[in-house]
N, CA, C and O of each residue as an XYZ file, in Angstrom:
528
protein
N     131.997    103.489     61.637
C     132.743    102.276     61.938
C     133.998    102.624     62.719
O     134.590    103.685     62.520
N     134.462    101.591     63.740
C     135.340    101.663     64.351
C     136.767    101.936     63.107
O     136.637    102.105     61.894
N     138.003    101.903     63.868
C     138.866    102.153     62.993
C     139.573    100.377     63.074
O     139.005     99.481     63.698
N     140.683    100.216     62.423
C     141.796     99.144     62.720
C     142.481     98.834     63.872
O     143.523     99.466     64.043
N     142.162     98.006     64.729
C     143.231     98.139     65.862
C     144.017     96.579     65.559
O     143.703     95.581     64.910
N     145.385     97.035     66.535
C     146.099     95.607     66.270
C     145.347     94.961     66.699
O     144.878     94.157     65.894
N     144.892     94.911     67.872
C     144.626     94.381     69.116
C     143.337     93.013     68.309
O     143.257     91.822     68.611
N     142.406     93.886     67.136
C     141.458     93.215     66.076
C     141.598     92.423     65.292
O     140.890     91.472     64.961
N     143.032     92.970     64.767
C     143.382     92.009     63.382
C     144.221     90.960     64.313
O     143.852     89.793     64.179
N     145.231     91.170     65.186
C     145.652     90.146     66.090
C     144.560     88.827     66.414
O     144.886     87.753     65.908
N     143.526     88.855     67.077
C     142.738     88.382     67.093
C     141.996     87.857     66.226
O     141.400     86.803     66.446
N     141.910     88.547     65.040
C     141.035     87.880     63.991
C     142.027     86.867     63.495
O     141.701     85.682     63.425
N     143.144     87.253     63.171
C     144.077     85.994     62.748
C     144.374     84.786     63.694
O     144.545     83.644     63.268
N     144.419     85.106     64.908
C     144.961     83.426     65.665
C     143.481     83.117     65.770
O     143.225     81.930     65.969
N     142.528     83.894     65.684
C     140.997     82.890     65.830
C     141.312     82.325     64.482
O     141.075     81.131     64.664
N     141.880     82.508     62.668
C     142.031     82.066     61.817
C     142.228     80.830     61.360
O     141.540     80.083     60.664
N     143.930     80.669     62.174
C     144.558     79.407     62.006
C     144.102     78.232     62.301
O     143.530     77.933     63.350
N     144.438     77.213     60.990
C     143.760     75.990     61.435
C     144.693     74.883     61.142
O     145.770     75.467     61.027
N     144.870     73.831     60.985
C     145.803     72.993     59.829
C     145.476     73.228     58.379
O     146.354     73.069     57.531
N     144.516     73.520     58.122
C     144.483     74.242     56.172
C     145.259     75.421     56.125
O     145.627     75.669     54.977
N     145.594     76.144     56.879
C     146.273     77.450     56.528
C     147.694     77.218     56.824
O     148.431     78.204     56.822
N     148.129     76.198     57.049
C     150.033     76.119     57.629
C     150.298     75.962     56.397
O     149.499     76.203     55.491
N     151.536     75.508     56.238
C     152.628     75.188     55.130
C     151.981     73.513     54.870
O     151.771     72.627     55.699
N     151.841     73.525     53.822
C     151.314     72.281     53.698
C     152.050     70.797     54.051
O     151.511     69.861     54.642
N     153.022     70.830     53.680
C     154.251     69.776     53.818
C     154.448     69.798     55.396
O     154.939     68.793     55.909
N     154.120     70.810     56.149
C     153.960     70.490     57.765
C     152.609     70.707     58.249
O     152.412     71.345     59.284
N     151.742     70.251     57.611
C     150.290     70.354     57.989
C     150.100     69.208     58.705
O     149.301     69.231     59.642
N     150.953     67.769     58.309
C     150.816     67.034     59.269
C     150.731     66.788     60.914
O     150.047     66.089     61.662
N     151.746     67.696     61.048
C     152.671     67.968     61.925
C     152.013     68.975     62.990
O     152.224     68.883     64.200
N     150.937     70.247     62.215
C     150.107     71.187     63.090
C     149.514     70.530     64.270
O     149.091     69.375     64.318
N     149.538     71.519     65.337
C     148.766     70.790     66.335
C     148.265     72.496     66.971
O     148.870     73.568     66.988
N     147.355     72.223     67.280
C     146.614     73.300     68.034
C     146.937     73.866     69.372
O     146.671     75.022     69.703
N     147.507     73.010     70.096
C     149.009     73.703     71.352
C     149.890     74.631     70.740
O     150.340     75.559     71.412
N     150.229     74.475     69.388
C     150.826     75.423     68.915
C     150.200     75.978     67.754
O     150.877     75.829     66.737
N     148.821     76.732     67.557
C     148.483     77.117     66.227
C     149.297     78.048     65.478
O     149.031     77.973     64.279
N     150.272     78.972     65.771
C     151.132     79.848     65.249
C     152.074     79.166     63.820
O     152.442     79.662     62.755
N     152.266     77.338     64.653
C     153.153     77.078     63.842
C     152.847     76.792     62.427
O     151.922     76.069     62.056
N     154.122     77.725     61.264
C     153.928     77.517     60.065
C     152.985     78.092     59.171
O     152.692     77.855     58.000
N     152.488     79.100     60.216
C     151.379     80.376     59.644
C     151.984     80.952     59.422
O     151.618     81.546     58.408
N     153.271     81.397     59.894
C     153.910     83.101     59.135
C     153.940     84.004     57.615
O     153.745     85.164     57.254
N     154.327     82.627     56.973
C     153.758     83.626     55.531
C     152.831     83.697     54.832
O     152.915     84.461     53.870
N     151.844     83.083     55.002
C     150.442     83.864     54.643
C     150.006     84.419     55.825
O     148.840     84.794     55.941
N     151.006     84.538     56.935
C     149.989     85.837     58.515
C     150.465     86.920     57.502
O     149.651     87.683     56.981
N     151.931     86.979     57.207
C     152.929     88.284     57.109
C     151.941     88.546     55.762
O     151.066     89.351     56.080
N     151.849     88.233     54.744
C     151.158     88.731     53.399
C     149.671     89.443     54.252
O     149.348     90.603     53.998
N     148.985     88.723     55.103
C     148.006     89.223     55.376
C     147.715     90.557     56.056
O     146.877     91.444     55.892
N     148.767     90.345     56.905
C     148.850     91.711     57.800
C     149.318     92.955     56.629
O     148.931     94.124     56.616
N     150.382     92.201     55.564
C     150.460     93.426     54.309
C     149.838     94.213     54.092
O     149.921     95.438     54.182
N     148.464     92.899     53.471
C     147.299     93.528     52.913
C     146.311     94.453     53.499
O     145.399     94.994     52.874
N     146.554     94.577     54.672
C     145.740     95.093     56.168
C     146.378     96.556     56.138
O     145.722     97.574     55.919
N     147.718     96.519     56.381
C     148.635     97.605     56.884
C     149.620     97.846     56.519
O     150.471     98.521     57.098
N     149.737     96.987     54.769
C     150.637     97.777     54.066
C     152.319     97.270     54.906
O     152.544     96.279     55.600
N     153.273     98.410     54.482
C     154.212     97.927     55.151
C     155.214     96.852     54.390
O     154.990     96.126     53.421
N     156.222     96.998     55.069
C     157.359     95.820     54.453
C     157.348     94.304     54.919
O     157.283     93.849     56.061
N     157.430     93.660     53.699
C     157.606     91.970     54.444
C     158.697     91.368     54.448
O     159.108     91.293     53.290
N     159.399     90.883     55.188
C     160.670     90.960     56.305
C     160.760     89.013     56.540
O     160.027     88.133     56.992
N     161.972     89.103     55.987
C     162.340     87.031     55.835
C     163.407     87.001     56.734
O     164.224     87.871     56.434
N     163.692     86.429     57.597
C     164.657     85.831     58.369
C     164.998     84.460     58.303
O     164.213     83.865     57.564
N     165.790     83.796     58.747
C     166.612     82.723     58.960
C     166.148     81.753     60.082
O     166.484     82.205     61.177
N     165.671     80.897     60.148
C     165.824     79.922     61.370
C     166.606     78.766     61.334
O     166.410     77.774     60.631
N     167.649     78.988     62.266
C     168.918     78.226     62.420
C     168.133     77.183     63.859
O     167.426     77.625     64.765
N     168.459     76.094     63.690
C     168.859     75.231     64.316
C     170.477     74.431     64.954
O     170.556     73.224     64.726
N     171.475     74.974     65.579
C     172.530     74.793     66.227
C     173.354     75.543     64.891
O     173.611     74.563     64.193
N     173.617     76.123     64.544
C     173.989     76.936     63.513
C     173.610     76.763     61.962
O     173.768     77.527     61.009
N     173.146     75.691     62.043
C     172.295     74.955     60.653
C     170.793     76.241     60.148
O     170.127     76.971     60.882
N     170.744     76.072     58.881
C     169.410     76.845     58.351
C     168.408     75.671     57.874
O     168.457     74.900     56.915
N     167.265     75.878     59.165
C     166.374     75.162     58.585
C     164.918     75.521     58.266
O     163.883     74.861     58.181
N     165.192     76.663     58.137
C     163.821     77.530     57.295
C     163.808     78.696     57.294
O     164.578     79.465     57.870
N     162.957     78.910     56.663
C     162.609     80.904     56.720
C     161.568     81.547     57.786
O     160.633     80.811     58.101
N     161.602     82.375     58.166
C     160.533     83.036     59.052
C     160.259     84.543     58.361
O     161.093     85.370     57.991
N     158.640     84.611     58.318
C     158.404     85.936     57.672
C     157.553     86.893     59.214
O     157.082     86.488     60.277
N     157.659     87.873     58.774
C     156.759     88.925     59.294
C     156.875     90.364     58.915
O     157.658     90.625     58.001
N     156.115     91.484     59.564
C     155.875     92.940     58.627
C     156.294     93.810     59.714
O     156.015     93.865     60.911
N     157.410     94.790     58.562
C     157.385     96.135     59.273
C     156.524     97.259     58.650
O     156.233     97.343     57.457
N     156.169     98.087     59.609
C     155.290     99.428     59.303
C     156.427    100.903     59.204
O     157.605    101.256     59.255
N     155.437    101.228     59.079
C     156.453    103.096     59.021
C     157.090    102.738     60.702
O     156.728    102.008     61.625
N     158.113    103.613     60.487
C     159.006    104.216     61.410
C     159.575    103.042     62.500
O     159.663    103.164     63.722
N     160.026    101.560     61.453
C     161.006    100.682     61.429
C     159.640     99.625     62.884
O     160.124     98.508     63.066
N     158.771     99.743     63.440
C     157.611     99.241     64.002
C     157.379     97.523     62.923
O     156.812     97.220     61.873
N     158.148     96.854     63.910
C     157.801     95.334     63.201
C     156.548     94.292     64.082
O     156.349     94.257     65.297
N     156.085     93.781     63.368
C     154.663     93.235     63.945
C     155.337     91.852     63.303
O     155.893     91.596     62.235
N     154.813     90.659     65.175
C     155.668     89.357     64.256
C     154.374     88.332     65.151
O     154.444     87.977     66.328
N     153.752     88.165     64.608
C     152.217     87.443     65.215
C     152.403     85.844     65.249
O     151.535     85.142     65.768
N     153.291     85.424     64.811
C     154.079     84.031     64.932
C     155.268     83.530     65.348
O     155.891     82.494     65.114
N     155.467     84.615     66.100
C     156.824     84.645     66.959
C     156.904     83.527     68.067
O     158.008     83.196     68.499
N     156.012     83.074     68.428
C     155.940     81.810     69.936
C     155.648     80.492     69.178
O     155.204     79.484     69.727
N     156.003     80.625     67.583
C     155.733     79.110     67.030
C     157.294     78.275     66.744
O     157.479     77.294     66.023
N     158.217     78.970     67.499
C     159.635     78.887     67.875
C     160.177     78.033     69.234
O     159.994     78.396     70.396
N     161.004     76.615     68.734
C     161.257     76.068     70.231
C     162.097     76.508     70.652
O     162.385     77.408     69.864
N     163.270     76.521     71.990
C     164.208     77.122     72.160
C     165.539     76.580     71.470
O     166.614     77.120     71.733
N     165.464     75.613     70.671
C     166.952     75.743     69.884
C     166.102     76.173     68.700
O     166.425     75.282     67.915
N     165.412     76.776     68.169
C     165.049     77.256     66.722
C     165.614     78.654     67.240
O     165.541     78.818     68.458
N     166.173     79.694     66.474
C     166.882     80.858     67.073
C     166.543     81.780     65.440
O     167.082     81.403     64.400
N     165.837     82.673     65.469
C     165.934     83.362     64.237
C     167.019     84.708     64.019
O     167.415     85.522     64.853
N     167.297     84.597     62.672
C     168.734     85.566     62.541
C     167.547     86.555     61.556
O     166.363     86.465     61.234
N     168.832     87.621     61.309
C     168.309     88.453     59.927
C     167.495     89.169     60.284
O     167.271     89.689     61.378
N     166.708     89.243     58.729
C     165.495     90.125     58.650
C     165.872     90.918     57.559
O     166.770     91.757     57.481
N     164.877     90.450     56.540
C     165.867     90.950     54.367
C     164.625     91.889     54.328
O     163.656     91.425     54.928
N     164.461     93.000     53.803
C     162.970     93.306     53.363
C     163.076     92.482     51.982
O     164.098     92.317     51.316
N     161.770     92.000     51.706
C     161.703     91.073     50.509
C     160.243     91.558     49.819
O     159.133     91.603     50.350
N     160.592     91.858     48.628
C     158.888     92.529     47.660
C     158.487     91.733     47.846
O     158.907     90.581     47.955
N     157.197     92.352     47.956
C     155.824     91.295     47.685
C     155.876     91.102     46.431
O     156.484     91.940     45.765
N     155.327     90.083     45.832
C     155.549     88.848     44.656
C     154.067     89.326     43.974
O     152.948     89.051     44.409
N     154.410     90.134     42.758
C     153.031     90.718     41.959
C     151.962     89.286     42.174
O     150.820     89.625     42.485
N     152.129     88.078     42.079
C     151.249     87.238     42.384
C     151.624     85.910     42.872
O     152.506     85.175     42.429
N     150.656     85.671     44.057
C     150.944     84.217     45.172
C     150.919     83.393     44.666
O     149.802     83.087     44.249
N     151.986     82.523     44.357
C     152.074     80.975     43.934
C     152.081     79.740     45.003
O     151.372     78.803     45.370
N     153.040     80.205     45.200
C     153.301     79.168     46.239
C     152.302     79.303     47.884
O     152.218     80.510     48.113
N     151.722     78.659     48.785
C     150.535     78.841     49.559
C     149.460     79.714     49.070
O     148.925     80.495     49.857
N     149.104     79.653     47.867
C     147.978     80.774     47.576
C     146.900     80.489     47.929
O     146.071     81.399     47.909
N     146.495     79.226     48.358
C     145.045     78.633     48.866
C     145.223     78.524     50.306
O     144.230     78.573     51.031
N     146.376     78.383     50.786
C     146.191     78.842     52.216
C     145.822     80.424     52.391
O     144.784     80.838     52.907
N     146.996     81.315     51.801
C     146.555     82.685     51.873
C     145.528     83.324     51.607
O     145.276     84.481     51.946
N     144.539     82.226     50.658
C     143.232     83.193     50.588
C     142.196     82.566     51.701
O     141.332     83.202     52.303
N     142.485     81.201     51.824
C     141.746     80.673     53.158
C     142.008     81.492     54.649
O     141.001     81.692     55.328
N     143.139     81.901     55.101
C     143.516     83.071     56.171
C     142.598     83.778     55.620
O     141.379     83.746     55.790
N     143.673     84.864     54.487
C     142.632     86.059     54.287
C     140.912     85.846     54.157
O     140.484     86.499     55.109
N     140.340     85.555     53.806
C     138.693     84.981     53.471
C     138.309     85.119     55.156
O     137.359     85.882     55.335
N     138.833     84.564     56.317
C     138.817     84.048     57.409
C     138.795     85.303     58.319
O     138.052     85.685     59.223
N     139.843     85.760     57.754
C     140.133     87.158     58.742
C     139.444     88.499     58.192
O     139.155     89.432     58.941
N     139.216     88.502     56.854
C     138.244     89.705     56.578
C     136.367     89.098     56.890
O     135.468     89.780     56.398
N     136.167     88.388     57.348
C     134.700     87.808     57.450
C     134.781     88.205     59.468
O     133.837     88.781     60.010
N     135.622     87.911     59.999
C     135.494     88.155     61.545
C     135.905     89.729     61.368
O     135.391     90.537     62.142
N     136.566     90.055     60.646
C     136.646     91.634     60.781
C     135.389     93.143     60.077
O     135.266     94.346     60.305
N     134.755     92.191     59.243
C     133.976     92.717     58.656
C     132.356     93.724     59.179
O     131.336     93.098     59.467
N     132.372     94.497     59.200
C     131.241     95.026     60.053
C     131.618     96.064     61.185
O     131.066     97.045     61.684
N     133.372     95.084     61.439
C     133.555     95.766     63.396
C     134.541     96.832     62.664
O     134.563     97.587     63.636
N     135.220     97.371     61.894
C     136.133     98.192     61.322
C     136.130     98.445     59.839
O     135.390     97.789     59.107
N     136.987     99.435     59.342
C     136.958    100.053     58.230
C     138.154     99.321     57.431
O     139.306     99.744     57.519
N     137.846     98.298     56.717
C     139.148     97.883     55.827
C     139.485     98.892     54.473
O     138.682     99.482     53.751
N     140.598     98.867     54.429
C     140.925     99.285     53.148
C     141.462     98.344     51.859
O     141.954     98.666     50.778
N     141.180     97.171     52.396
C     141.247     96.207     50.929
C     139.972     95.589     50.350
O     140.025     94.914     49.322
């Protein structure tokens, strides 16, 4: 079997996203011009589970206002992977970046996160070597 490439799991995840996998309370709101939006924290848990690594919360300010969180993962040797980075308009401006533990167990989006994950290990399955 092939090995992991970003280039795979990149792909397997934005083929993923749908309106079941956003934040639910803005699921209304999903639109497929922008599928990125409101995927970040079950992308960032997913890519975890893939490649390990730290999961990383930032700030999204609106004119100096905080109006949400943004997640994504760093790897060894400070290498941050942010696969929902273009679900940002130009006054959304993200600050920070906390490393934040992973949460011994998903409460909050856990049926989105297993709907991603389920999604992205089924298109990845066969073409590479997972380790989860």
């Amino acid at each position: 079997m092939e090995p992991l490439l970003l280039a795979d799991l990149e792909a397997a995840i934005r083929s993923s996203w749908d309106a079941d996998t956003t934040t639910p309370v803005h699921r209304p709101h999903w639109n497929p011009d922008n599928p990125a939006r409101d995927q970040c924290g079950v992308t960032a848990m997913v890519v975890n589970d893939l490649l390990g690594g730290e999961l990383i919360r930032g700030e999204v300010r609106v004119d100096g206002v905080q109006t949400d969180f943004h997640w994504w993962n760093r790897l060894g040797m400070g290498i941050e992977i942010d696969l929902t980075r273009e679900q940002f308009g130009p006054q959304e401006i993200v600050t920070g970046g906390t490393v934040v533990p992973r949460p011994a167990e998903i409460v909050r989006l856990r049926e989105e996160y297993e709907l991603l994950r389920g999604r992205v290990l089924e298109r990845l399955r066969g073409q590479v070597r997972l380790r989860v």
